[in-house]
Steps between C-alpha positions, in 0.01 A plus 500: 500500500196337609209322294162581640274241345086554574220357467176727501124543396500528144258852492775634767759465234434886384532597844807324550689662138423836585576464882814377431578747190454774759707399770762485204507103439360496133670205365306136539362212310143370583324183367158348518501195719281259706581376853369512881678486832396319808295825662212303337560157599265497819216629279540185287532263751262612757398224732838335458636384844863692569665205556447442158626773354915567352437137360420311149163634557638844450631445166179362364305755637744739323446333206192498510458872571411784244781714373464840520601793243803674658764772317902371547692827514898515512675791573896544571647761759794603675575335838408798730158567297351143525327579804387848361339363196357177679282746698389674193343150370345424834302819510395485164377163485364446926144471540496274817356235292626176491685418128635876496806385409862361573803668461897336501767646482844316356901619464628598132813376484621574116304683267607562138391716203409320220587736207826534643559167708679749734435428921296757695785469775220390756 
């Protein structure tokens, strides 16, 4: 099984559920969180040398930065359909905008039920 782990425009979220419910992946968590990737580093730092950059300068400019609202979504598939259902996500959420989104994904290696503490058999 395979983890797919996103994260996506929160007002894409909608898109994203029923996208996924109808290529027949309805199960996922979601949570509110804040965050930003590099895509808008150069904005920040405009008029910073290169030479500069990938250095301590980085990380306070980073800190420095504004988060920005994003949606983490999780979903769990079977091995052959991770690639299936990581195409669903990109066409729901791809503008061509810069902060549409990032999506991993990660190897399940046990998973359990709670109720009955029996193994999945991944």
């Amino acid at each position: 099984m395979k983890e797919i782990v996103a994260f996506i425009r929160p007002n894409k979220m909608g898109a994203t559920r029923d996208a996924l419910a109808e290529a027949g992946f309805p199960g996922f968590a979601a949570k509110a969180c804040l965050g930003r990737g590099r895509g808008m580093l150069p904005a920040v730092i405009e008029g910073v040398p290169n030479e500069i950059l990938n250095s301590p300068v980085d990380e306070i400019l980073l800190r420095n930065s504004r988060l920005i609202a994003k949606r983490f979504f999780m979903t769990v598939v079977e091995d052959g359909e991770a690639e299936r259902a990581v195409d669903v996500i990109i066409n729901a959420n791809k503008t061509g905008n810069m902060g549409d989104g990032r999506i991993f994904v990660l190897p399940v290696s046990e998973s359990y039920v709670v109720r009955t503490g029996e193994s999945t058999g991944v």
